[in-house]
C-alpha positions as CSV (number, residue, x, y, z in Angstrom):
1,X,0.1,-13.3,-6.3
2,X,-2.6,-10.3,-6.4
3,X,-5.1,-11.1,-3.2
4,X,-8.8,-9.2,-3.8
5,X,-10.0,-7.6,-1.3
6,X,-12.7,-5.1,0.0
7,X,-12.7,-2.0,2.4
8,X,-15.4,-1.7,5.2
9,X,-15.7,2.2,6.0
10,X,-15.3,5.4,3.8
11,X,-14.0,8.0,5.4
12,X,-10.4,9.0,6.6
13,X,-8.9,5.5,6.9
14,X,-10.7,4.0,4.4
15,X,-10.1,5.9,1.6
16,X,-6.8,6.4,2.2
17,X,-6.1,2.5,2.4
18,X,-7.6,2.1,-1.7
19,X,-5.7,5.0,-2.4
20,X,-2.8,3.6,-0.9
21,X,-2.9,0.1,-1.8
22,X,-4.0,1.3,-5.8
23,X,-0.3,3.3,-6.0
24,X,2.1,1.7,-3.7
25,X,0.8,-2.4,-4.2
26,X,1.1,-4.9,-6.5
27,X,-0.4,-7.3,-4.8
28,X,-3.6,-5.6,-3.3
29,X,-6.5,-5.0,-5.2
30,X,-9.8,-3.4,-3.7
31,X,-12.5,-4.4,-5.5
32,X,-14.8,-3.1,-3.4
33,X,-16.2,-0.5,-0.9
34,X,-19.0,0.0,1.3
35,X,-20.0,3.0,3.4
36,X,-23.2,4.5,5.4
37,X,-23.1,7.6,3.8
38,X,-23.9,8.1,0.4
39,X,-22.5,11.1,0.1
40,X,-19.0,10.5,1.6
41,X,-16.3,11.1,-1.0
42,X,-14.5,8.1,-0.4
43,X,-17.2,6.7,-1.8
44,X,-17.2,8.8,-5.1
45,X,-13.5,8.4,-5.4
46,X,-14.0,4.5,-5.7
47,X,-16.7,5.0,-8.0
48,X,-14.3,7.3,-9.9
49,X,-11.4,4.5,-9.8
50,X,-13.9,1.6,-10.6
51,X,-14.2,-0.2,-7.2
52,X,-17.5,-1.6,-6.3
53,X,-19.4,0.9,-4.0
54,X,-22.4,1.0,-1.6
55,X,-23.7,3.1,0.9
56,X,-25.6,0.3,2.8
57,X,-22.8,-1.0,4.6
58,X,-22.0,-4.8,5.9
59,X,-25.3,-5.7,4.0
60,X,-24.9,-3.7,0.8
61,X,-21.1,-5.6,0.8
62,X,-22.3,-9.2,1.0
63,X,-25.1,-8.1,-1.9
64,X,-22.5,-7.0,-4.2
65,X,-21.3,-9.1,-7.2
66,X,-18.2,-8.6,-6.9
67,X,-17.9,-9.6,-2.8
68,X,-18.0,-13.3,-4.0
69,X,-14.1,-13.2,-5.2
70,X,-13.0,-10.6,-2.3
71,X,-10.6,-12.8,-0.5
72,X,-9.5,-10.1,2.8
73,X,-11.6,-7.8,4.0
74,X,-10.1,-4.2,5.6
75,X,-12.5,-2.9,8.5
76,X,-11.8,0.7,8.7
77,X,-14.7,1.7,11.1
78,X,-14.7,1.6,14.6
79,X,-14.5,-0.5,17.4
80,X,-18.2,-1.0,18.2
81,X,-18.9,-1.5,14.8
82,X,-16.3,-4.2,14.2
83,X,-17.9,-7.3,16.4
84,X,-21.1,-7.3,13.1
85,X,-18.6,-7.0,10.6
86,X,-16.5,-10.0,12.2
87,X,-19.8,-11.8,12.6
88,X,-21.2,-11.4,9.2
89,X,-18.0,-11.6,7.6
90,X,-16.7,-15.1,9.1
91,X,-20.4,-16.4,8.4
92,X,-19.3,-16.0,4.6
93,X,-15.3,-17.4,5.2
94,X,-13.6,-14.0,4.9
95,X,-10.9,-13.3,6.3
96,X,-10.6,-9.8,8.0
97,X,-7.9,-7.4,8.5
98,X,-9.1,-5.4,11.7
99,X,-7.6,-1.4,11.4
100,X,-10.2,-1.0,14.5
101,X,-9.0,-1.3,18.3
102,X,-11.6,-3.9,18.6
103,X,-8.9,-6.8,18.8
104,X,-11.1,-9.5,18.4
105,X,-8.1,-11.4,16.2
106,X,-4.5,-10.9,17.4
107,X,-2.3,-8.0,17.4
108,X,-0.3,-7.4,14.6
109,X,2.5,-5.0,13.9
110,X,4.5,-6.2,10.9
111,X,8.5,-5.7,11.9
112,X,8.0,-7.8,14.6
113,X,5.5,-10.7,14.5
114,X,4.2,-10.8,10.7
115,X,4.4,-14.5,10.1
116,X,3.2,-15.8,13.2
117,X,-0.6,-15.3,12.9
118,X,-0.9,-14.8,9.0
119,X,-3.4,-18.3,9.5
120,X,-5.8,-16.1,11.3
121,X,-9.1,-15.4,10.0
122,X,-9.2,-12.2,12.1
123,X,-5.8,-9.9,12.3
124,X,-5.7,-7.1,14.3
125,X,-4.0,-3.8,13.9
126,X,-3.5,-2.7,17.2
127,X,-3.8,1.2,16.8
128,X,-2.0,3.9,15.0
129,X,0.2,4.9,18.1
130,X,0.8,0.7,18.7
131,X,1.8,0.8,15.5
132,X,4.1,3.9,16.0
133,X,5.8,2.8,19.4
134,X,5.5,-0.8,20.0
135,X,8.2,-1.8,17.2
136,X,10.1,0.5,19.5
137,X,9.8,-0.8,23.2
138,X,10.4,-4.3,21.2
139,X,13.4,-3.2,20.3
140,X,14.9,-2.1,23.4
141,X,13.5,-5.5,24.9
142,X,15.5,-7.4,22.4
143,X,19.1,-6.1,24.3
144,X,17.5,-5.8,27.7
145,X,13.9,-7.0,29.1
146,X,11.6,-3.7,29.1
147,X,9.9,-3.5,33.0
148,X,8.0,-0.7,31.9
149,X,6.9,0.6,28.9
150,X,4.9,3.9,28.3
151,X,3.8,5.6,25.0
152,X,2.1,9.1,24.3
153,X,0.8,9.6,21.0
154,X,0.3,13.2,19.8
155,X,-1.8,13.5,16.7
156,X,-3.4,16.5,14.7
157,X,-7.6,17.2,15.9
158,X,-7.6,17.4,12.3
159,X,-6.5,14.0,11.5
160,X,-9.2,12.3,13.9
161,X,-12.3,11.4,12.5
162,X,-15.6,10.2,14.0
163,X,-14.0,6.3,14.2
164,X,-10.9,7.9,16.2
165,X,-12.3,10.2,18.4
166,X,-15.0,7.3,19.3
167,X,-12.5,4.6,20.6
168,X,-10.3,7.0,22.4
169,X,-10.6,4.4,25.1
170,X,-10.2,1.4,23.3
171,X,-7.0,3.5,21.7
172,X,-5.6,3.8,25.1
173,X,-6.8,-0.1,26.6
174,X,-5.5,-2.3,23.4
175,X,-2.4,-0.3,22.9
176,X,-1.2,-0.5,26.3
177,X,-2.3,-4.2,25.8
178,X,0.1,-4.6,22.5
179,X,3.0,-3.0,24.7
180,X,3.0,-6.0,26.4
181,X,1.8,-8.3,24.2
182,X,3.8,-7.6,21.2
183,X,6.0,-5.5,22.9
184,X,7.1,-7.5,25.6
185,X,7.0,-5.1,28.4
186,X,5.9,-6.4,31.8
187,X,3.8,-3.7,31.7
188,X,2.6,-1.1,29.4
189,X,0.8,2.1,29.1
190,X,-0.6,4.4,26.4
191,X,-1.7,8.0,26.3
192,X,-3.4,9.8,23.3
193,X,-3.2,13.1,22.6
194,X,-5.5,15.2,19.9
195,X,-4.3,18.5,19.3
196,X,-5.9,21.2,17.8
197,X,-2.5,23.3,17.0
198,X,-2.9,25.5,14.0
199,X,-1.4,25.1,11.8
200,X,-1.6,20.9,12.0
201,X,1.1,19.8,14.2
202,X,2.4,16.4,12.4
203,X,2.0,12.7,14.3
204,X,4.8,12.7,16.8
205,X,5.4,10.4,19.8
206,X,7.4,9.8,22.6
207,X,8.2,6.2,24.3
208,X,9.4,5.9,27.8
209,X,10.7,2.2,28.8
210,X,13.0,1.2,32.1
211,X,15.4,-1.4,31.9
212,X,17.3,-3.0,34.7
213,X,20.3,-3.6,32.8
214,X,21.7,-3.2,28.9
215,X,24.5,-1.5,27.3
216,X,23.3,2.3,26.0
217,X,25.5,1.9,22.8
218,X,23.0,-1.6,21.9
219,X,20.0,-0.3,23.1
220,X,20.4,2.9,20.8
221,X,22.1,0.5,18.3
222,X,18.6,-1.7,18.0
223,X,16.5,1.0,18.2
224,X,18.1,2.9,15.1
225,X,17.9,-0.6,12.9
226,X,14.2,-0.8,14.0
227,X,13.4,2.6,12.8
228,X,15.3,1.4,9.3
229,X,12.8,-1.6,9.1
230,X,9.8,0.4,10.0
231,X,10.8,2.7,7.3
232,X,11.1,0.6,4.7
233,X,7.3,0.3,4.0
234,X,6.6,4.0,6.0
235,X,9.1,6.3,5.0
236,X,7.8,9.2,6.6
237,X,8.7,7.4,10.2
238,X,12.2,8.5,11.8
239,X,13.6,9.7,14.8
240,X,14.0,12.9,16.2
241,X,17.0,13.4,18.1
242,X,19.3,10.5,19.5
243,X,17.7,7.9,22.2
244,X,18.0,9.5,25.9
245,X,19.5,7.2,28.8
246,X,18.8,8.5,32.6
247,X,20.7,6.8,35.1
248,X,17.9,5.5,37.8
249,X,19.7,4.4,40.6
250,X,19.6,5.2,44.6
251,X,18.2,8.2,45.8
252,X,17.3,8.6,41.7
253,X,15.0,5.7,41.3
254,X,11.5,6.0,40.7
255,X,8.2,4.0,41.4
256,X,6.1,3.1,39.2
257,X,2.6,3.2,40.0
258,X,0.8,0.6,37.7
259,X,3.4,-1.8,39.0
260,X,3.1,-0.6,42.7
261,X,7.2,-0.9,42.9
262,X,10.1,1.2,42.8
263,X,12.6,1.2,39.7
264,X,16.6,1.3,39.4
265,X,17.8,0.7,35.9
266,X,18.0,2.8,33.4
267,X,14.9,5.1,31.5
268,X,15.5,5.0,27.8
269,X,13.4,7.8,25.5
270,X,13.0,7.9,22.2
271,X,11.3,10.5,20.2
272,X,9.6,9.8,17.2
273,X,7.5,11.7,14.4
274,X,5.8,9.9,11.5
275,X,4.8,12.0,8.4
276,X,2.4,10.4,6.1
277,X,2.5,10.2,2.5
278,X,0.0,12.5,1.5
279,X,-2.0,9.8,-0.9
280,X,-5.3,11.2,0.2
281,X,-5.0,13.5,3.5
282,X,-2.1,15.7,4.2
283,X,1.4,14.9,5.3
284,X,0.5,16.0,8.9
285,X,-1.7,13.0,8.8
286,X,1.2,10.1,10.0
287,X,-1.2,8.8,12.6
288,X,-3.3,7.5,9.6
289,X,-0.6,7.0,6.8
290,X,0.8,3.7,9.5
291,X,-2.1,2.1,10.1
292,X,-2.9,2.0,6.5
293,X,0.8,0.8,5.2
294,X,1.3,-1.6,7.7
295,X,-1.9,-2.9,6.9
296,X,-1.0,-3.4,3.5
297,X,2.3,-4.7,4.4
298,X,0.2,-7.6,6.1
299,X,-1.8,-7.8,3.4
300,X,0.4,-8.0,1.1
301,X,2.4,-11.1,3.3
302,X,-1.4,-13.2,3.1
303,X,-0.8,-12.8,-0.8
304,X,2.5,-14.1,-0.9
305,X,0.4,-17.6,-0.3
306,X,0.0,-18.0,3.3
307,X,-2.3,-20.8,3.8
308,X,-5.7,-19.8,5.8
């Protein structure tokens, strides 16, 4: 089945999401697009590929013809933005897929809880970074419960537009949230970097999780068939060098401040880069290339039939 939908936001994310979903889907089709500025060229480009456009935002959206057989609607603008959207959009029964950190709907992350909040008429993205690293801590709290969990996303300055570089809190509060949530980490924390390297410096991150307990070989084991399923729909994502293990034990063990309590186990690292797919910024831009996939991977799961 093809599910019609619309995209809330023309710039960076936006655009690259039609893009996206118009060369790599089957079963998305953007019908529409809606912007503030008239001028913005995701806006031409979806005039230029027949989508629906206006620059008058929420409002202009609901006034178009076409917004009467949109089915999902991407949000693709920022946090602050997002609570209106949800509003207006849930007074007209639309569903919405949330690429904001606003979270209003339930976290998200396709590899490991797509199915069990396809029903919701709001679905939440978590971040690009959540997206990134939480499969990750996941899977080294399938082989042995994850105490502690800790992310830092490095991204390119250039690959942060106005949306990202106005949530930078909300980045840091809801991924740190999905850790746990999604994650399953007793407790989580996330750290963004932008960095203005020249030339761009592609998206790379690192996770940090301590376990009490767990055999190296299946920790390294899961993580490496994680990284293969995350693949599969961003192909850019892979690691860089083996997963690390550090032996935290006696005079070795650490505290851990958030959790006011001092750690033996063992502190597994895994290093991470995700180059994007260049459909309409440059490869250096991973940090947008998986929020937009695995948004079309979800969407592409509500096609299949899943009843709202």
């Amino acid at each position: 089945m093809t599910i019609k939908t619309a995209v809330i936001g023309s710039g960076n994310i936006g655009t690259d999401l039609m893009i996206k979903s118009m060369r790599t889907s089957e079963e998305v089709e953007v019908i529409a697009m809606c912007g503030i500025d008239p001028d913005s060229d995701g806006l031409a480009r979806a005039a230029r590929m027949g989508v629906a456009t206006t620059s008058d935002g929420i409002d202009g959206l609901v006034g178009l013809d076409e917004f009467a057989d949109v089915e999902l609607v991407f949000d693709a603008t920022s946090a602050g933005a997002h609570a209106r959207h949800d509003e207006v959009l849930q007074a007209h029964r639309k569903r919405v897929l949330d690429l904001t950190p606003a979270a209003i709907g339930p976290y998200v992350v396709p590899p490991i809880n797509l199915d069990e909040h396809l029903s919701a008429p709001n679905i939440n993205m978590v971040t690009c970074g959540g997206q990134a690293t939480v499969p990750m801590v996941a899977a080294v709290g399938r082989v042995s419960p994850v105490v502690y969990g800790e992310i830092v996303s490095s991204i390119s300055s250039r690959s942060a537009g106005p949306g990202t570089r106005a949530n930078i809190d909300e980045f840091t509060e809801t991924t740190s949230k999905a850790i746990e949530v999604v994650g399953g980490a007793q407790r989580g924390k996330a750290i963004i970097v932008l960095n203005p390297a020249e030339p761009p410096l592609i998206m790379r991150n690192t996770v940090f999780c301590l376990v009490e307990a767990g055999e190296p070989e299946a920790i390294e084991a899961s993580v490496v068939d994680m990284v293969e399923t995350v693949n599969s729909y961003v192909p850019g994502y892979r690691l860089k060098q083996r997963v690390q293990f550090e032996s935290l034990d006696g005079s070795s063990a650490v505290r851990i401040p958030e959790m006011d309590a001092k750690f033996s186990g063992w502190k597994v690292s895994i290093f991470l880069e995700v180059e994007g797919a260049g459909h309409y910024l440059p490869p250096y831009a991973g940090n947008l290339d998986i929020m937009t996939s695995a948004a079309i991977k979800t969407a592409e799961a509500l096609a299949a039939g899943v009843p709202a």
